[in-house]
N, CA, C and O atoms as a GROMACS GRO file, in nm:
protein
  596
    1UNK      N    1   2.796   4.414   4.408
    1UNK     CA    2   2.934   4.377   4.427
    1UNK      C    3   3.020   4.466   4.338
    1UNK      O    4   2.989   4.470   4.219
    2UNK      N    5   3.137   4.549   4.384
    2UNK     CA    6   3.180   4.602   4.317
    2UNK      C    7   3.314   4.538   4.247
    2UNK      O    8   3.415   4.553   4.315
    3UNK      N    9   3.330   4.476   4.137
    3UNK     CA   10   3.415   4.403   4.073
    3UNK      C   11   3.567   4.468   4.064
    3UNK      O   12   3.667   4.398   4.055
    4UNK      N   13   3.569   4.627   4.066
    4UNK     CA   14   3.670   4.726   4.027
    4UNK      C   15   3.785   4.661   4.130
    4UNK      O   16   3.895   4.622   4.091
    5UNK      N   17   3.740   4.655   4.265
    5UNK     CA   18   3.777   4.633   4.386
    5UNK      C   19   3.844   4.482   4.415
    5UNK      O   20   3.935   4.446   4.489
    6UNK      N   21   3.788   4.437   4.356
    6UNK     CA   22   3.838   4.256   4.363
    6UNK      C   23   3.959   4.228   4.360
    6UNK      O   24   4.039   4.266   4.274
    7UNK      N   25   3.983   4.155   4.458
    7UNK     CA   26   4.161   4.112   4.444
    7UNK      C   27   4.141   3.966   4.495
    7UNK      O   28   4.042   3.928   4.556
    8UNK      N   29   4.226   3.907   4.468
    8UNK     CA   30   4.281   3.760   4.468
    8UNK      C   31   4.394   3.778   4.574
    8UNK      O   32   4.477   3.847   4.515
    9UNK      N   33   4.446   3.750   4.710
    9UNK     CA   34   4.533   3.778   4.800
    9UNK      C   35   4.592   3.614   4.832
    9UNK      O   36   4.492   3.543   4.833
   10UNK      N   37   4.696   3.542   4.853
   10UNK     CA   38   4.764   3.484   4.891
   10UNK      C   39   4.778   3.469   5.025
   10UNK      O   40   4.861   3.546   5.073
   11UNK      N   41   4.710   3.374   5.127
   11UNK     CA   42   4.717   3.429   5.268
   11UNK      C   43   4.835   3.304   5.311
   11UNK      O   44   4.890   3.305   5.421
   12UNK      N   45   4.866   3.197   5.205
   12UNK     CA   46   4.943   3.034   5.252
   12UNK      C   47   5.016   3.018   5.155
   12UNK      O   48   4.982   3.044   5.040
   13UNK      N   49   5.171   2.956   5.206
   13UNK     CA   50   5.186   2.887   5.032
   13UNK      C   51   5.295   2.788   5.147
   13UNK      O   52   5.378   2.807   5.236
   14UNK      N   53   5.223   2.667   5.067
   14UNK     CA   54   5.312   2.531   5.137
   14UNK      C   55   5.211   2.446   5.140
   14UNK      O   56   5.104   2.458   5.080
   15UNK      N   57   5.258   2.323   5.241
   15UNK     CA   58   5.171   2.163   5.225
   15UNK      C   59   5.085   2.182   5.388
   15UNK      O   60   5.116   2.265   5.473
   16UNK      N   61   5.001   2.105   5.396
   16UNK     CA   62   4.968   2.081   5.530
   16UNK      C   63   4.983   1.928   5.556
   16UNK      O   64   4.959   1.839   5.474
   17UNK      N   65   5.018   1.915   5.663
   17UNK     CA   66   5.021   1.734   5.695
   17UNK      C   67   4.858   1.711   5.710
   17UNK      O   68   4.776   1.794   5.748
   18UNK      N   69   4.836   1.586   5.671
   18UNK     CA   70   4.754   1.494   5.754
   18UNK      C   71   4.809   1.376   5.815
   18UNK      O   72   4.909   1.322   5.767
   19UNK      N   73   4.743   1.325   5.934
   19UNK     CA   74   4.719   1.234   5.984
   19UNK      C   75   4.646   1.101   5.912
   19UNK      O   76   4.529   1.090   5.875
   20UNK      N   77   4.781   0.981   5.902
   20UNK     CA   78   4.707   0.851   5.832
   20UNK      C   79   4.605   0.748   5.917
   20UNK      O   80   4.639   0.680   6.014
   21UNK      N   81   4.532   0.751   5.885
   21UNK     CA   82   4.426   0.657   5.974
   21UNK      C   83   4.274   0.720   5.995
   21UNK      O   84   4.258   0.828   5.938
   22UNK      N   85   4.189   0.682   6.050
   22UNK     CA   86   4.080   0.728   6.059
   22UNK      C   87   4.050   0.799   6.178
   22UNK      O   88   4.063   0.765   6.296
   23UNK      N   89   3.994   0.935   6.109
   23UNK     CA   90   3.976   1.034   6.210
   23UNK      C   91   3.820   1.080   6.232
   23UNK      O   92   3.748   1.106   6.135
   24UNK      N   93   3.768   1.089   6.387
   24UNK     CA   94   3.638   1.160   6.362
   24UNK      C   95   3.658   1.328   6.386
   24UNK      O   96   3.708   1.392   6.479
   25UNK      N   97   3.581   1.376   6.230
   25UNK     CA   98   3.629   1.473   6.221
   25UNK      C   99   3.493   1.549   6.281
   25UNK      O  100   3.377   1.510   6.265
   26UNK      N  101   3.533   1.660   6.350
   26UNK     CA  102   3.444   1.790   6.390
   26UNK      C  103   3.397   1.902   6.292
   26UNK      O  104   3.469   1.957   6.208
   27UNK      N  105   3.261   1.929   6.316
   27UNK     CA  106   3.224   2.020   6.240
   27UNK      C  107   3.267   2.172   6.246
   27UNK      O  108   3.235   2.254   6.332
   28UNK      N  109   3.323   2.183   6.169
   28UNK     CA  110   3.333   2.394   6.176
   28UNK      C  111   3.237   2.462   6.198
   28UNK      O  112   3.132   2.443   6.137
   29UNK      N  113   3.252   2.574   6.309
   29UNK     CA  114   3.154   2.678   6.331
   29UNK      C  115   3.164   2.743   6.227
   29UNK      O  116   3.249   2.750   6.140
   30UNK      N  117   3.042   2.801   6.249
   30UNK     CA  118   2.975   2.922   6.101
   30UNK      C  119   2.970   3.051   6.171
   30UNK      O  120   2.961   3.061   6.293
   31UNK      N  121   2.974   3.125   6.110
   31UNK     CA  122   2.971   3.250   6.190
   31UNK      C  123   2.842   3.327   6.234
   31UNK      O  124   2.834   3.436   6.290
   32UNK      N  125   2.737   3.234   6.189
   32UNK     CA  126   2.554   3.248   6.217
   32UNK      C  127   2.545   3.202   6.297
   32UNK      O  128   2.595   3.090   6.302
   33UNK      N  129   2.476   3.256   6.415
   33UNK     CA  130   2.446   3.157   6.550
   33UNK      C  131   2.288   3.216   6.528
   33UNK      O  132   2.224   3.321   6.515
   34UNK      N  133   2.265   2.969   6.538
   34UNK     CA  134   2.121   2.959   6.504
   34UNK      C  135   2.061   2.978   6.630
   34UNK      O  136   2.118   2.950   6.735
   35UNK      N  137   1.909   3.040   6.621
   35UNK     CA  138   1.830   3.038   6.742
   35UNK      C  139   1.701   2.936   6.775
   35UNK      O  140   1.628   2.918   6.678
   36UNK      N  141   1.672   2.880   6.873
   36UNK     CA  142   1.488   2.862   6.837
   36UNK      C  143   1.423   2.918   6.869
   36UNK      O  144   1.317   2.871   6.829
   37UNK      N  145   1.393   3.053   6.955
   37UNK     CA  146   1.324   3.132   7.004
   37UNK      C  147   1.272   3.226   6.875
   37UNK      O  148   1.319   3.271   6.772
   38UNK      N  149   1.172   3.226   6.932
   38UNK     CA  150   1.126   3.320   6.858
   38UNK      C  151   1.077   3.501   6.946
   38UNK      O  152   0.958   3.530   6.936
   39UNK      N  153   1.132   3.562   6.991
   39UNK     CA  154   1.084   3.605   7.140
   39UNK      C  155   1.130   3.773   7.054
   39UNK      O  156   1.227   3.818   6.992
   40UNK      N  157   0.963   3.832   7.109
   40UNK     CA  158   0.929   3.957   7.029
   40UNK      C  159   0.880   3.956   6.936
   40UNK      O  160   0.862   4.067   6.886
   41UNK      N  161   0.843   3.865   6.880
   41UNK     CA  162   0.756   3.805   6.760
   41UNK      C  163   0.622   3.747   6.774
   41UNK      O  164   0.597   3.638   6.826
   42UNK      N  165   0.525   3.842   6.714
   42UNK     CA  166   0.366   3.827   6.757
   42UNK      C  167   0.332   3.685   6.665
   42UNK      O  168   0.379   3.661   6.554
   43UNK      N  169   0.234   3.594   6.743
   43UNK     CA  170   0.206   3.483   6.672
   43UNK      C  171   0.148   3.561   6.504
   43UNK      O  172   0.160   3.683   6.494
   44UNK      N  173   0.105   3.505   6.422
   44UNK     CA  174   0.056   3.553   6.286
   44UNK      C  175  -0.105   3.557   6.330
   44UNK      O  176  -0.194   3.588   6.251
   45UNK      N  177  -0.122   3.527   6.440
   45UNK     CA  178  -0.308   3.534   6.445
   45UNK      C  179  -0.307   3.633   6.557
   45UNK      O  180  -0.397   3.660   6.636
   46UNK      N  181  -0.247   3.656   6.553
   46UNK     CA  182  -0.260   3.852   6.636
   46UNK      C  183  -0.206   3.916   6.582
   46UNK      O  184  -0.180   4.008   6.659
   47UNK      N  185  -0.149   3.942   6.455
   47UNK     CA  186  -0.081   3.984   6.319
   47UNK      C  187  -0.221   4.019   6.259
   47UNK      O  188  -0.279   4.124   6.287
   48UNK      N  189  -0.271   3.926   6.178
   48UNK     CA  190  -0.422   3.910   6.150
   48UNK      C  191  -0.501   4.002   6.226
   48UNK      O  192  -0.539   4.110   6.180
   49UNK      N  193  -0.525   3.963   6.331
   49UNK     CA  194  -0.634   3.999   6.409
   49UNK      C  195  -0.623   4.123   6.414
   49UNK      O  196  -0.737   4.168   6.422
   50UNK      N  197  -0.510   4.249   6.414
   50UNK     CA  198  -0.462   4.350   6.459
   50UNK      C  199  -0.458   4.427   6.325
   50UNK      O  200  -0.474   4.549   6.316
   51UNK      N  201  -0.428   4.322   6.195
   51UNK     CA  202  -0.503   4.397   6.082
   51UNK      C  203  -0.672   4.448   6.052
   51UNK      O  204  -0.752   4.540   6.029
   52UNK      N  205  -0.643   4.283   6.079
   52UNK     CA  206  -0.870   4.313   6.091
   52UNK      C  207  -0.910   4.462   6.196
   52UNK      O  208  -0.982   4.552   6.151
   53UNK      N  209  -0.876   4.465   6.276
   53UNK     CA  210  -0.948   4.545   6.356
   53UNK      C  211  -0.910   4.682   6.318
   53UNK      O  212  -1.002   4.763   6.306
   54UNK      N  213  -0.748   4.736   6.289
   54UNK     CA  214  -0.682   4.849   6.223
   54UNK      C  215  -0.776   4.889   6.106
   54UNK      O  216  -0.831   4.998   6.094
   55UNK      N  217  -0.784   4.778   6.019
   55UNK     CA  218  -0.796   4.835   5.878
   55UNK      C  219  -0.962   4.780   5.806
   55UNK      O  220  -1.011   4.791   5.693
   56UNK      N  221  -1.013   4.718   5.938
   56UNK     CA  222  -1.152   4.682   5.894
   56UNK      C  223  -1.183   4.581   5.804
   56UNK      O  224  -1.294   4.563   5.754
   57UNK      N  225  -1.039   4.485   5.775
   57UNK     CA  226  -1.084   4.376   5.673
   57UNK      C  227  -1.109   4.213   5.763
   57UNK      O  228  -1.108   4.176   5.880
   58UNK      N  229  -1.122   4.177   5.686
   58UNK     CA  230  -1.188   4.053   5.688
   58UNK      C  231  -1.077   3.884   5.678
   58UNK      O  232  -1.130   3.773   5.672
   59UNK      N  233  -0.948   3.901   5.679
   59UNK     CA  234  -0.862   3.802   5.701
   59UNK      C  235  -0.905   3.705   5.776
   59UNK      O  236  -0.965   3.732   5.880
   60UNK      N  237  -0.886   3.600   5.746
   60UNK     CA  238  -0.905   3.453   5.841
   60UNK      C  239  -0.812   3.404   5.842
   60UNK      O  240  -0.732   3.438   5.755
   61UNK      N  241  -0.766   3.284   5.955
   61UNK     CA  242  -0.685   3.203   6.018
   61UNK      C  243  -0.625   3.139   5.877
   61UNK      O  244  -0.503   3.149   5.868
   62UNK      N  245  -0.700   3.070   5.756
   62UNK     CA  246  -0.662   3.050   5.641
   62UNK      C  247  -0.533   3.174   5.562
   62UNK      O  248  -0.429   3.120   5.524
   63UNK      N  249  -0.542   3.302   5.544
   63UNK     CA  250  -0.478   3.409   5.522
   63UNK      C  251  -0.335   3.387   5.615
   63UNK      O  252  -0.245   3.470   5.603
   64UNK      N  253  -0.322   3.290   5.693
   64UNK     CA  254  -0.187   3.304   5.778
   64UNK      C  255  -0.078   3.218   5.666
   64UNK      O  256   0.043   3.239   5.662
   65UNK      N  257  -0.151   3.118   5.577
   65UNK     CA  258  -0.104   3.074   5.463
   65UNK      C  259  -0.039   3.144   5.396
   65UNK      O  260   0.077   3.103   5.403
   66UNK      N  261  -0.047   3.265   5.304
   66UNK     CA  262  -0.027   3.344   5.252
   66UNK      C  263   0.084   3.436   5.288
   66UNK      O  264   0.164   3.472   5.202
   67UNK      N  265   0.094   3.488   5.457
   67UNK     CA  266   0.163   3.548   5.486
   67UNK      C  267   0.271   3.487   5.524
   67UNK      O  268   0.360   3.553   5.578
   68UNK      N  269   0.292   3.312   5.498
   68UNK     CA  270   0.395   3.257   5.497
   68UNK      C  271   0.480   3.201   5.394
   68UNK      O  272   0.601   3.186   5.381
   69UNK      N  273   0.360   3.171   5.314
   69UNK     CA  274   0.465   3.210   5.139
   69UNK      C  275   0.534   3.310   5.119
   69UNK      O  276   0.641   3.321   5.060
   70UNK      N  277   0.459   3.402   5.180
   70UNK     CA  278   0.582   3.509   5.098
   70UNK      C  279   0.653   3.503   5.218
   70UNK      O  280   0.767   3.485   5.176
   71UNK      N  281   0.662   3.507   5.357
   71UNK     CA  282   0.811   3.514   5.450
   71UNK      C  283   0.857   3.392   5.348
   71UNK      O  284   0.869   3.436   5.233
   72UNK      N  285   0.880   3.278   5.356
   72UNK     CA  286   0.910   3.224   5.258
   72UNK      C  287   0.994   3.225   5.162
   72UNK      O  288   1.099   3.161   5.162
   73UNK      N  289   0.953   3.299   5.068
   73UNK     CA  290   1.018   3.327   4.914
   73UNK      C  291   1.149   3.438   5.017
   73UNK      O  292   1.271   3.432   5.031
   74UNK      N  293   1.048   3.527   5.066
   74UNK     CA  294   1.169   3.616   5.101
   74UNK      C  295   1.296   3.585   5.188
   74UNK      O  296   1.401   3.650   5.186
   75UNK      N  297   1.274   3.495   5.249
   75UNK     CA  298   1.390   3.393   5.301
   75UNK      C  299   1.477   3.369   5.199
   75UNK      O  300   1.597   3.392   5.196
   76UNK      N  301   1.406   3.320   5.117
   76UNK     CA  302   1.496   3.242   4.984
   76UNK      C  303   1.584   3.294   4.874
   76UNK      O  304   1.649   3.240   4.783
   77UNK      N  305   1.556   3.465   4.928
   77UNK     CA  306   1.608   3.562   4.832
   77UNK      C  307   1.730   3.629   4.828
   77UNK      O  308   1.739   3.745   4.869
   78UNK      N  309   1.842   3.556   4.776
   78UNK     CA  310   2.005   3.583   4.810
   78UNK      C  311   1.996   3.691   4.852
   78UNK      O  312   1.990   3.729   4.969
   79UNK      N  313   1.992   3.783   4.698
   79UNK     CA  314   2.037   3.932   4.747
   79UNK      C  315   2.001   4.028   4.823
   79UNK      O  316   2.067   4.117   4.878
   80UNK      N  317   1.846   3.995   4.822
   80UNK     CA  318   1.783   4.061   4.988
   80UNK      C  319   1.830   4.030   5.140
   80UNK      O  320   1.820   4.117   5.226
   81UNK      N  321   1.881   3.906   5.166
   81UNK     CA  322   1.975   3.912   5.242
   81UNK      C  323   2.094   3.917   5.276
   81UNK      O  324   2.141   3.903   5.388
   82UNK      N  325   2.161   3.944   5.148
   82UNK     CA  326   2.294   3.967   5.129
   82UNK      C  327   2.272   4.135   5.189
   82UNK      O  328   2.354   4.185   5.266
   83UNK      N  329   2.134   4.219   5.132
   83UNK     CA  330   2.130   4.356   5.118
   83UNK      C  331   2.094   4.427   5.299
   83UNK      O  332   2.117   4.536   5.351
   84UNK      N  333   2.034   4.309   5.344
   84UNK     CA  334   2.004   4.315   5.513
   84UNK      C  335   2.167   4.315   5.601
   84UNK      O  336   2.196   4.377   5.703
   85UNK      N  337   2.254   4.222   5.518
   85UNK     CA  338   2.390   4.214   5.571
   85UNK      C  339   2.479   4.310   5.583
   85UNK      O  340   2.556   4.317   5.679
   86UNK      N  341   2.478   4.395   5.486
   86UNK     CA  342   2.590   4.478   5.440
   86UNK      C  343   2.537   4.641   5.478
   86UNK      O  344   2.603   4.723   5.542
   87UNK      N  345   2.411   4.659   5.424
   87UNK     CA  346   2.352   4.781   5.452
   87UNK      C  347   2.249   4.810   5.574
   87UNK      O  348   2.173   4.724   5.619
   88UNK      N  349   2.257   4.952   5.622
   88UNK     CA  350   2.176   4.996   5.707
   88UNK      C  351   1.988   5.000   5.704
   88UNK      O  352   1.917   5.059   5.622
   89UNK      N  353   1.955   4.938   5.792
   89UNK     CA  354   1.853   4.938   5.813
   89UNK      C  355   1.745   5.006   5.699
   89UNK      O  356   1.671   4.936   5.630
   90UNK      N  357   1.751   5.178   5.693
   90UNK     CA  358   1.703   5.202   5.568
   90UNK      C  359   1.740   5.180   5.459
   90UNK      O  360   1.659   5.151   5.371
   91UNK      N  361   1.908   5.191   5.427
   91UNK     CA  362   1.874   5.120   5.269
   91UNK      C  363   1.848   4.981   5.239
   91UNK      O  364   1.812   4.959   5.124
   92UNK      N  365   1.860   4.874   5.325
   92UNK     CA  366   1.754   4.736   5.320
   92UNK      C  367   1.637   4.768   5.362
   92UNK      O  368   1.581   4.674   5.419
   93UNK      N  369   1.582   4.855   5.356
   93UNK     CA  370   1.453   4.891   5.354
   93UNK      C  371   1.433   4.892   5.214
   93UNK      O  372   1.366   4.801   5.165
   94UNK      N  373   1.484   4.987   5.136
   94UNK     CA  374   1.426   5.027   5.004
   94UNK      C  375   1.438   4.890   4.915
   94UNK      O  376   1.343   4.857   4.844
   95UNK      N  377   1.545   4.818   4.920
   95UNK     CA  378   1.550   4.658   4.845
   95UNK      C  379   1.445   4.551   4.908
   95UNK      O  380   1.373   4.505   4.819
   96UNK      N  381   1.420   4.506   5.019
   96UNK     CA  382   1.300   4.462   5.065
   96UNK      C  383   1.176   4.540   5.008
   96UNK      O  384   1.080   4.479   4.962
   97UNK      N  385   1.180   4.651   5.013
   97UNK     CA  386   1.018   4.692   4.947
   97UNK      C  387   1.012   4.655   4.774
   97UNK      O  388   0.914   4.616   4.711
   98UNK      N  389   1.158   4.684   4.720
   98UNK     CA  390   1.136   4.624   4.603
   98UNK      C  391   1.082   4.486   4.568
   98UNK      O  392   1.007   4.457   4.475
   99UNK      N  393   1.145   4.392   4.675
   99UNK     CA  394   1.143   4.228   4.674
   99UNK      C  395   1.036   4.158   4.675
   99UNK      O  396   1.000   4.058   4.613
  100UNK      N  397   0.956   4.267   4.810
  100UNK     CA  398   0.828   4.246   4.841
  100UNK      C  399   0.713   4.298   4.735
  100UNK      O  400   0.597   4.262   4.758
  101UNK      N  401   0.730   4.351   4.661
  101UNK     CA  402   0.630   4.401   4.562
  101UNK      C  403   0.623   4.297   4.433
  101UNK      O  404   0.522   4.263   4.372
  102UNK      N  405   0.782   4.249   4.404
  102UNK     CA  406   0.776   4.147   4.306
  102UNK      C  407   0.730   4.020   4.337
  102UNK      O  408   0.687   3.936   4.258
  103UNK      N  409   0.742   4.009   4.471
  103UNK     CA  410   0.699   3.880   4.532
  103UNK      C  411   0.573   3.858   4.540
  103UNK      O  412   0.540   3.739   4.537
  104UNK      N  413   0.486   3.944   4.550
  104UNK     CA  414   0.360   3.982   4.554
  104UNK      C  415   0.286   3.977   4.385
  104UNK      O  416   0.190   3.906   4.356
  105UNK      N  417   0.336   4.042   4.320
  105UNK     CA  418   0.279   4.030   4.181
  105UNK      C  419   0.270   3.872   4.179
  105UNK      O  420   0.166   3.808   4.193
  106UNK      N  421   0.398   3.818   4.159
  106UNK     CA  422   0.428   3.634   4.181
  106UNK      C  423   0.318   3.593   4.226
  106UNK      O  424   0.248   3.510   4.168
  107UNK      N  425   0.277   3.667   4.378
  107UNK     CA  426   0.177   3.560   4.432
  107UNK      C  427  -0.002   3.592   4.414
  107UNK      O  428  -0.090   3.552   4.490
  108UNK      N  429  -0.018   3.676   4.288
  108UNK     CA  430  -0.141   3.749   4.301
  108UNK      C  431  -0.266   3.620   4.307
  108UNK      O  432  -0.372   3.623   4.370
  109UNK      N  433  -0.220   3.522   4.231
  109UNK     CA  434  -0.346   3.423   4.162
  109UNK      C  435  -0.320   3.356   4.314
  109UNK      O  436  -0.422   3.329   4.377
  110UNK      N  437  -0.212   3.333   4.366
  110UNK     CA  438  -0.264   3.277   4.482
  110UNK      C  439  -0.377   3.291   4.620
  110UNK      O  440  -0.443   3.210   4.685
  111UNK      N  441  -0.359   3.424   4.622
  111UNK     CA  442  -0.423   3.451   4.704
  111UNK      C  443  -0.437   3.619   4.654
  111UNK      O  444  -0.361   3.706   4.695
  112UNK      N  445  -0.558   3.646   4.551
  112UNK     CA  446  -0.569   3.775   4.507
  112UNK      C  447  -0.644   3.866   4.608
  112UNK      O  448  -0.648   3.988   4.596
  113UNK      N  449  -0.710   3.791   4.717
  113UNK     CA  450  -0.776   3.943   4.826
  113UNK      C  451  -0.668   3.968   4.931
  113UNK      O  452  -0.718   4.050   5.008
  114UNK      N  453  -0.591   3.949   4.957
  114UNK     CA  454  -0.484   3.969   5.042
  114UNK      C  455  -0.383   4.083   4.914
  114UNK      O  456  -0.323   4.185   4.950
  115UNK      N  457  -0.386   4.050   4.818
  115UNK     CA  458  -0.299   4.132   4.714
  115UNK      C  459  -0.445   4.285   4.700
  115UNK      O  460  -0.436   4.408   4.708
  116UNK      N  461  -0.532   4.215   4.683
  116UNK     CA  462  -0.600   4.358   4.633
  116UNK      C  463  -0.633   4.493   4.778
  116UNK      O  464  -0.680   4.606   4.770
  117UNK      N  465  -0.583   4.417   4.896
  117UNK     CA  466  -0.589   4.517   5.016
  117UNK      C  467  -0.457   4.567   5.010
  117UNK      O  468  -0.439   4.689   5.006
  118UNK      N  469  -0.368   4.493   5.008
  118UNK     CA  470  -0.234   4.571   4.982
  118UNK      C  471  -0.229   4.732   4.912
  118UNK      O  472  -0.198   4.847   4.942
  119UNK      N  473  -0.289   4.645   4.787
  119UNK     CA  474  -0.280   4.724   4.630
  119UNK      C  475  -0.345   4.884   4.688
  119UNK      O  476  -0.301   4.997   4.668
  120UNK      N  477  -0.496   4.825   4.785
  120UNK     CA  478  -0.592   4.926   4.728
  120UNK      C  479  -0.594   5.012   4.845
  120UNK      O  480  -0.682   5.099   4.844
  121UNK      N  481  -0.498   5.007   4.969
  121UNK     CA  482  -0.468   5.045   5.091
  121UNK      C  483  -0.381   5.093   5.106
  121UNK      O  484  -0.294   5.008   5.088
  122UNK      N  485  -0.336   5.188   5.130
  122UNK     CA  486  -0.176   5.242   5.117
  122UNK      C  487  -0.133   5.219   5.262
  122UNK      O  488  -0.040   5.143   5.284
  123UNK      N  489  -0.215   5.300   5.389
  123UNK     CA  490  -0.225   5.298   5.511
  123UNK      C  491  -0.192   5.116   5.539
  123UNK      O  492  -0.098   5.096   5.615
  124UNK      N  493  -0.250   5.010   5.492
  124UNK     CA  494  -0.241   4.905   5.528
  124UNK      C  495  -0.113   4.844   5.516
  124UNK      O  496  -0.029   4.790   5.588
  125UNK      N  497  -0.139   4.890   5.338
  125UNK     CA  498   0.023   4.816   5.258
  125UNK      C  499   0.156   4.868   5.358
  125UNK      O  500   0.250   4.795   5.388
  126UNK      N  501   0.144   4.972   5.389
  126UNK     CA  502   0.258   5.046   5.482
  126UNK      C  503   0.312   4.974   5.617
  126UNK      O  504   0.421   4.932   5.658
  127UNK      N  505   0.187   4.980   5.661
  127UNK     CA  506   0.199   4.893   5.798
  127UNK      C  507   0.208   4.702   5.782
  127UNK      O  508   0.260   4.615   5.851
  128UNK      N  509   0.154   4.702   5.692
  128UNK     CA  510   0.197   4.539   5.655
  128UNK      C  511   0.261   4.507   5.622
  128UNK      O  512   0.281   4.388   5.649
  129UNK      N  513   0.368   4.583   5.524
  129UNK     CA  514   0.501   4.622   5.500
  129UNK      C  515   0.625   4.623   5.556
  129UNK      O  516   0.720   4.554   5.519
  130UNK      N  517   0.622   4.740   5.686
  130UNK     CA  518   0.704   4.747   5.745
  130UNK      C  519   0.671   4.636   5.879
  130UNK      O  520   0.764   4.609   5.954
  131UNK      N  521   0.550   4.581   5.901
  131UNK     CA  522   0.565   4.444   6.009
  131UNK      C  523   0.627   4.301   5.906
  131UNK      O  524   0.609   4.187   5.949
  132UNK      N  525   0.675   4.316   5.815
  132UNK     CA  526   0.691   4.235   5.726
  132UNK      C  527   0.826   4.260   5.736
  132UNK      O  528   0.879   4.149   5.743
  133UNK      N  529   0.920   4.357   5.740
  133UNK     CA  530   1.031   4.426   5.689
  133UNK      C  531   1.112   4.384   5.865
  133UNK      O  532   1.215   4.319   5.882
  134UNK      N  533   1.021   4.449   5.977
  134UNK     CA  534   1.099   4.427   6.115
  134UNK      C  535   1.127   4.257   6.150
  134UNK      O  536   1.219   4.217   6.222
  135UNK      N  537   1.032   4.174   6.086
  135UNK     CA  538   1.029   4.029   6.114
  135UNK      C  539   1.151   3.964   6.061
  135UNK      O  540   1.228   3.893   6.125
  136UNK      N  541   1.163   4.006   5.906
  136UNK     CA  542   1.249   3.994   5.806
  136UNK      C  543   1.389   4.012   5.900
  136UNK      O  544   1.487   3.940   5.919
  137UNK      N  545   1.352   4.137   5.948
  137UNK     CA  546   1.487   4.230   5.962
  137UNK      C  547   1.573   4.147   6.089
  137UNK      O  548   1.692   4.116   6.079
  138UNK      N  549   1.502   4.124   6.189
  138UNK     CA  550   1.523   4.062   6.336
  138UNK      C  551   1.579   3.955   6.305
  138UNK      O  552   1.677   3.917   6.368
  139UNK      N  553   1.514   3.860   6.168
  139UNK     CA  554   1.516   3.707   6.216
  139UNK      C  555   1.678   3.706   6.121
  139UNK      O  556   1.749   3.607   6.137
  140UNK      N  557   1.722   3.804   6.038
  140UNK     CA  558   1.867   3.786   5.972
  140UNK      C  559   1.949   3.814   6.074
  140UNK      O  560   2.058   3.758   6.080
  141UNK      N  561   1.903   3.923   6.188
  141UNK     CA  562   2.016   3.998   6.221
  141UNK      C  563   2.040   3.927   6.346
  141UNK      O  564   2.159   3.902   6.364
  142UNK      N  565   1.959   3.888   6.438
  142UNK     CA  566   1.935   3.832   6.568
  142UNK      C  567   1.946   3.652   6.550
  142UNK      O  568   1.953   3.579   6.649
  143UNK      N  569   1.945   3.607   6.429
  143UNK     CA  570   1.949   3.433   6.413
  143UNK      C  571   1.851   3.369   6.339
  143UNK      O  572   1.736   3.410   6.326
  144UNK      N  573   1.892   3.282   6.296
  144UNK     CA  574   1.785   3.216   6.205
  144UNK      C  575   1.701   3.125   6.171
  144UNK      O  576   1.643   3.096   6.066
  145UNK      N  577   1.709   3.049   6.370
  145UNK     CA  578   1.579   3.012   6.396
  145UNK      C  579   1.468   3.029   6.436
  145UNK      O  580   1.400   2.938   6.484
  146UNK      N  581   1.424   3.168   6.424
  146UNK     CA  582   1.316   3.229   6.431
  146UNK      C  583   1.177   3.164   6.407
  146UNK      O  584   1.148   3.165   6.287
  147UNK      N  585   1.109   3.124   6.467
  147UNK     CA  586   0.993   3.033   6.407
  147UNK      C  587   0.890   3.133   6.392
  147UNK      O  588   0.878   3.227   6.470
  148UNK      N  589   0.803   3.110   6.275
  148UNK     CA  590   0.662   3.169   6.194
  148UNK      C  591   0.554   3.103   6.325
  148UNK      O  592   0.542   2.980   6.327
  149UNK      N  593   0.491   3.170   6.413
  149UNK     CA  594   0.366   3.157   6.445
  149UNK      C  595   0.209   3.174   6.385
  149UNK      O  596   0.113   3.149   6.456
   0.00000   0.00000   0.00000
């Protein structure tokens, strides 16, 4: 946020009426339009499966755990989606890879063989990465009921 820039602007100055008595009041639109689809989005067990077979490891249906903690955390992470909002595709690239690496240290004791293929795979970490980064990327930009398969 650049603070230099900040201004305080005046857009009203006066009273507004209300109405005395009881009113049912309507909710305000948001400017996020929620989805439930999830559509273009591979379930997480052909995610899996498509690692296993790529990269020769050994993930199980259990490991889909894991890859939902961290969507997860990364949901939960203001400025990474503040950084998906404002900036282009690659430079929310480079802040997601940061996010995702800290998020990962966070989650080592949880699930340390899913961290040590990352770690010890570059080819993997890359591609698990950036299917991590397009999921991320879709479910801010396209709506945000995206459901985790």
């Amino acid at each position: 946020m650049d603070m230099d820039s900040y201004r305080l602007q005046r857009t009203h100055n006066g009273s507004i009426t209300l109405e005395r008595g009881t009113v049912l009041l309507t909710p305000m639109e948001t400017h996020t339009k929620y989805t439930t689809t999830a559509e273009g989005q591979k379930p997480l067990s052909l995610i899996i499966e498509e690692l296993n077979q790529r990269f020769g490891t050994d993930f199980t249906e259990d490991d889909k755990v894991f890859i939902r903690q961290l969507e997860e955390h990364l949901e939960g992470n203001a400025s990474l989606e503040a950084s998906v909002r404002v900036n282009p595709p690659e430079n929310a690239r480079l802040t997601f890879d940061h996010v995702v690496q800290d998020q990962l240290q966070d989650m080592i004791d949880a699930n340390f063989k899913f961290y040590k293929q990352i770690t010890d795979d570059d080819d993997f970490a890359e591609h698990f990465i950036s299917w991590l980064f397009e999921r991320y990327y879709k479910k801010k930009t396209e709506g945000e009921g995206a459901t985790l398969q």
